[in-house]
C-alpha positions in Angstrom: 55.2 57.6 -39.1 52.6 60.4 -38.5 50.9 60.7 -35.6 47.8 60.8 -37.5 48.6 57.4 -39.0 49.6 56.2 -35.5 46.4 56.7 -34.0 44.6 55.0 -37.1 46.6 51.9 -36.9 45.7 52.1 -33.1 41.9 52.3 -33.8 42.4 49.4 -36.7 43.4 47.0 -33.7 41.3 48.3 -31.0 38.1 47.5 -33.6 39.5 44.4 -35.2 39.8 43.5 -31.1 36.4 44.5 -29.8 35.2 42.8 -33.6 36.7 39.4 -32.3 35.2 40.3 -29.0 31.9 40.3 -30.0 31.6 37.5 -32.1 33.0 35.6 -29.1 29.7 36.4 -27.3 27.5 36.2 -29.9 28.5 32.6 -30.6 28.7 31.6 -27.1 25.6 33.3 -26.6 24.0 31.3 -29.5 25.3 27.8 -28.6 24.6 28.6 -24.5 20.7 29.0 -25.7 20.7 26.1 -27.5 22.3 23.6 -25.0 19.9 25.2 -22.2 17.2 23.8 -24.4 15.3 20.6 -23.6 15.7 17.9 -26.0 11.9 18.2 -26.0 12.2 21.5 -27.3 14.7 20.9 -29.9 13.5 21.0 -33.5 14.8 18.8 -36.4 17.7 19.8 -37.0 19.0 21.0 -33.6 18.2 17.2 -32.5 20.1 16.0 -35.6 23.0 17.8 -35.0 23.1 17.0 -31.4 23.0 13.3 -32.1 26.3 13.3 -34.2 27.9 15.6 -32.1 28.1 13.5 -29.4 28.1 10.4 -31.0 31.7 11.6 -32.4 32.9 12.7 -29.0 32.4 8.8 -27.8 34.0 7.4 -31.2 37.3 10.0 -29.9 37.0 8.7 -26.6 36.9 4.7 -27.2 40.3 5.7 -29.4 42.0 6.8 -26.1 43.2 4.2 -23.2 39.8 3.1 -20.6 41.6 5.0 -17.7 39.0 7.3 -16.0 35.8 5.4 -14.9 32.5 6.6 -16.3 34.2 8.9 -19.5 31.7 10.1 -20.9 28.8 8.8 -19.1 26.9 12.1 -19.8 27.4 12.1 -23.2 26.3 8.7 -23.5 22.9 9.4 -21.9 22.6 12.4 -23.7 22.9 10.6 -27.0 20.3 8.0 -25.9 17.9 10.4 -25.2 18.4 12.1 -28.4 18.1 8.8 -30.2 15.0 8.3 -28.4 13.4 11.4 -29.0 14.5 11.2 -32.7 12.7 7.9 -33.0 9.6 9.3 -31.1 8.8 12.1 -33.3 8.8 9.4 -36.3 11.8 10.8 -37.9 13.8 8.2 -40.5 16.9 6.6 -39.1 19.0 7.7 -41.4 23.0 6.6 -42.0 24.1 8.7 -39.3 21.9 7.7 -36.8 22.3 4.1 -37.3 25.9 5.3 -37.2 25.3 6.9 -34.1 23.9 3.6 -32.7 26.8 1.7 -33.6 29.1 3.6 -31.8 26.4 3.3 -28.6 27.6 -0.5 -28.9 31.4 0.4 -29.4 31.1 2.6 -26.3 29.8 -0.1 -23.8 32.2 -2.9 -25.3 35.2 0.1 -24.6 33.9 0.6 -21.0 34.4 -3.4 -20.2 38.0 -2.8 -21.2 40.7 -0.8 -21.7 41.9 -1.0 -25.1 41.7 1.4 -27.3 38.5 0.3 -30.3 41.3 1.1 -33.6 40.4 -0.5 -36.7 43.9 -1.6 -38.1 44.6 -1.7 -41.7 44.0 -4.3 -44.0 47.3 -4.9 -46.1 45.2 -5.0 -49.0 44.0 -1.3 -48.5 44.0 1.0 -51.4 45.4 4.5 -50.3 46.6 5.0 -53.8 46.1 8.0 -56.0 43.3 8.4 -58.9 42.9 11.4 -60.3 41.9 14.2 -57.8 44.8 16.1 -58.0 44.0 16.6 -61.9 40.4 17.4 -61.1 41.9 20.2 -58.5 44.9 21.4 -60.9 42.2 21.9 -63.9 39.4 23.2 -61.8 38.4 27.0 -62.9 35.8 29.7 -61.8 33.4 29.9 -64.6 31.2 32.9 -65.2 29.6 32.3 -68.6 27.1 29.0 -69.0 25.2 27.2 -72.3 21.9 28.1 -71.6 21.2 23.8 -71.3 19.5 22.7 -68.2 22.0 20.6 -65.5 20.2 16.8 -65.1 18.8 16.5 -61.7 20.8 13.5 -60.9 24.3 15.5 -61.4 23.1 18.0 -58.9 22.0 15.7 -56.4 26.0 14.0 -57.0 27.3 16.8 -56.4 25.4 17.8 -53.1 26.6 13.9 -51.9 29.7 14.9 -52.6 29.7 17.8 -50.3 28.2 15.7 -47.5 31.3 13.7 -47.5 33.5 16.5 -46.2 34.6 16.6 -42.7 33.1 19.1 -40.5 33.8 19.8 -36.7 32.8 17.4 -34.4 31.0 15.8 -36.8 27.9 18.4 -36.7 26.9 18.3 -40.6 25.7 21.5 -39.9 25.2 22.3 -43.6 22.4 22.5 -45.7 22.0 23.1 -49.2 19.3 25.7 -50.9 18.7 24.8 -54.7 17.2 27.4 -57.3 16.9 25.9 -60.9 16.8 29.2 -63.1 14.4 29.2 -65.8 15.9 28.5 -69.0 13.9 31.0 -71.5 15.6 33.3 -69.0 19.2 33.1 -69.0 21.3 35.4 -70.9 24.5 35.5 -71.5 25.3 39.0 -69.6 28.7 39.7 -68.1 30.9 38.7 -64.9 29.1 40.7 -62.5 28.2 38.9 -59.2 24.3 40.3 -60.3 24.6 38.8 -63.6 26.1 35.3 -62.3 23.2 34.6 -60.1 20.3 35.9 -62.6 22.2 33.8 -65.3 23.4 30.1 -64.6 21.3 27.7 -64.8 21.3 26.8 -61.4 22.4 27.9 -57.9 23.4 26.5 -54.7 23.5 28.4 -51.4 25.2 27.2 -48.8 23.5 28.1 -45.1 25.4 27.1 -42.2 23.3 26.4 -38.6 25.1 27.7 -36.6 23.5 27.2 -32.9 25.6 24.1 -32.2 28.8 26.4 -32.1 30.7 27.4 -28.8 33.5 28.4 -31.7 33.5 31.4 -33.4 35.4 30.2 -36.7 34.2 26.8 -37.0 31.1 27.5 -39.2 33.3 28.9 -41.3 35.6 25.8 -41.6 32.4 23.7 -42.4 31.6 25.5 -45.1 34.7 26.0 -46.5 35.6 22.4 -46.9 31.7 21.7 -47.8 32.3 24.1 -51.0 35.8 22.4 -51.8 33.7 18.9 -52.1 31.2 20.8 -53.9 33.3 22.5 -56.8 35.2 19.7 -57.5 32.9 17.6 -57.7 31.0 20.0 -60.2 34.0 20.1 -62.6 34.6 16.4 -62.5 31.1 16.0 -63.6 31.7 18.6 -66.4 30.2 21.3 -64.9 31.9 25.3 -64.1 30.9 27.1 -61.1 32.3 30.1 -59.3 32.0 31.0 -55.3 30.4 33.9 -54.2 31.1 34.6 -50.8 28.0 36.1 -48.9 27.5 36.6 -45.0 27.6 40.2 -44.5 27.5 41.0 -48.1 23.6 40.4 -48.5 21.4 41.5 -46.7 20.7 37.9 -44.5 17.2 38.3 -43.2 15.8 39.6 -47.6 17.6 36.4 -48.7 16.2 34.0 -45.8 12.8 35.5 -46.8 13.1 35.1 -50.4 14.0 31.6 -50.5 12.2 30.2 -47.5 14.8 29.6 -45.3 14.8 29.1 -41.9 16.0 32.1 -39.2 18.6 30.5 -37.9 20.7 29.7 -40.8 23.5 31.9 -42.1 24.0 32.1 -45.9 27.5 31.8 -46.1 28.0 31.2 -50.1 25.9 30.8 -53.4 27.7 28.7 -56.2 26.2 29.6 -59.8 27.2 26.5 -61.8 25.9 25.2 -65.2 27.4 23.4 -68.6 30.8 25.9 -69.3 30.3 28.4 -72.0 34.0 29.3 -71.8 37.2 28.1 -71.6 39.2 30.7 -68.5 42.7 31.1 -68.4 44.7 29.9 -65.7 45.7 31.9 -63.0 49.6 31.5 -62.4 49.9 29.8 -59.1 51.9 31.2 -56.3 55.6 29.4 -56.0 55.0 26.7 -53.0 58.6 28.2 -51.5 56.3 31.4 -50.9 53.1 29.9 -49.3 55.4 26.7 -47.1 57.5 26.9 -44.3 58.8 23.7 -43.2 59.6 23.7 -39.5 62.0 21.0 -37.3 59.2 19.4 -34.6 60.8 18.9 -30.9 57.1 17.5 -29.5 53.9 19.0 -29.1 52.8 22.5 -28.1 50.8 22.9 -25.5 48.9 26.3 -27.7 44.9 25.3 -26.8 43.3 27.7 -24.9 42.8 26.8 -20.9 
């Protein structure tokens, strides 16, 4: 190896470090200002996102033996408060915080006791199969749509879809920006990423809120498995859509602008979807014995960060 090419490879890690670095702080940085905040000073969806975060770090901790007196008093208190200040402001109680009050009630029944709150199975349980796994074998990313408008109803299944999928601590930091293209607009164009967005007959961008992070990788996660929900829900419902990753490909700030969306979200996809116009072929999948490693367990490893 050259010494030239020695020294690149030797800037390549040094950048991809300080990259890594940086994004460190600036998430820290983001989720230290919020959690300095008042709950007074919260807005909507900061209190929202507050409320199920630490409503699902009390529904981890009744799982776990009553051992240590006062687990997760704070948290506790902190969710009250939230609850409070949610109802105070006039907002709806919605599933989750009614969810949230419920475990409130599990929480002080698990601090009596010391048995872990675990909801055995019923024998009569389905955990069967249906027919996901066709839905995800047959999925495909569509780029060409009937110019035929997509019914309300199917759109809003398809966003209730992607609410269903997990995300970290249970923020639900998601939210969902529709544009219905005109119809006497559309075109049928070509595969560009320009062309998909002027052409479907609708698209969904995918912001992630990102201020309830102390992890840099998480948001990313959350809208990863938010987008999985979304697709396949799409092509179950007869619909073709296609990703188009975003982040630092757009400019952030022209986008926000454009579609009214708040500062503090990140747009981290758009999905063009509409009635398929084309049938795609289908990609050859990678050999599992080159993506799988299957490796003998002796017990856990201790790998989180201290």
């Amino acid at each position: 190896m050259s010494m030239k090419e020695t020294v690149f490879k030797i800037m390549v890690k040094l950048l991809t470090f300080l990259k890594k670095d940086l994004d460190i702080s600036r998430q820290r940085l983001i989720f230290t200002t919020t959690m300095r905040k008042s709950i007074k000073e919260m807005d909507r969806d900061q209190l929202g996102q507050l409320i199920r975060f630490n409503a699902h770090a009390l529904d981890k901790a009744t799982k776990c033996e009553n051992r240590d007196v006062g687990r997760g008093r704070e948290r506790k208190q902190l969710l009250e408060r939230a609850l409070d200040e949610w109802q105070e402001r006039g907002y709806p109680l919605g599933p989750d915080k009614i969810w949230a009050r419920e475990i409130l009630k599990s929480y002080g029944r698990w601090c009596m006791g010391e048995a872990k709150l675990i909801q055995p199975v019923k024998e009569d349980h389905k955990y069967g199969e249906n027919d996901i796994f066709s839905v995800i074998e047959q999925r495909r990313s569509v780029r060409f749509w009937k110019k035929k408008r997509v019914e309300r109803e199917k759109i809003e299944k398809i966003l209730r879809a992607a609410t269903y999928a997990p995300s970290s601590c249970n923020r639900m930091t998601w939210r969902f920006f529709v544009v219905e293209n005109d119809l006497d607009n559309i075109f049928e164009g070509d595969s560009t990423n320009r062309n998909l967005l002027e052409k479907a007959p609708v698209r969904v961008y995918l912001g992630i809120d990102e201020r309830l992070y102390p992890e840099i990788y998480a948001p990313a996660i959350d809208a990863g498995c938010a987008l999985q929900n979304l697709i396949l829900a799409a092509h179950a419902l007869g619909l073709g859509s296609c990703l188009m990753y975003h982040c630092e490909s757009v400019n952030q700030e022209k986008l926000r602008t454009e579609l009214g969306i708040p500062a503090y979200y990140r747009i981290y996809c758009a999905v063009p979807l509409g009635y398929p116009d084309e049938i795609p072929s289908t990609p050859g999948r990678v050999s599992l014995d080159e993506v799988s490693t299957f490796v003998k367990g002796n017990g856990g490893i201790d790998c989180f960060a201290k």
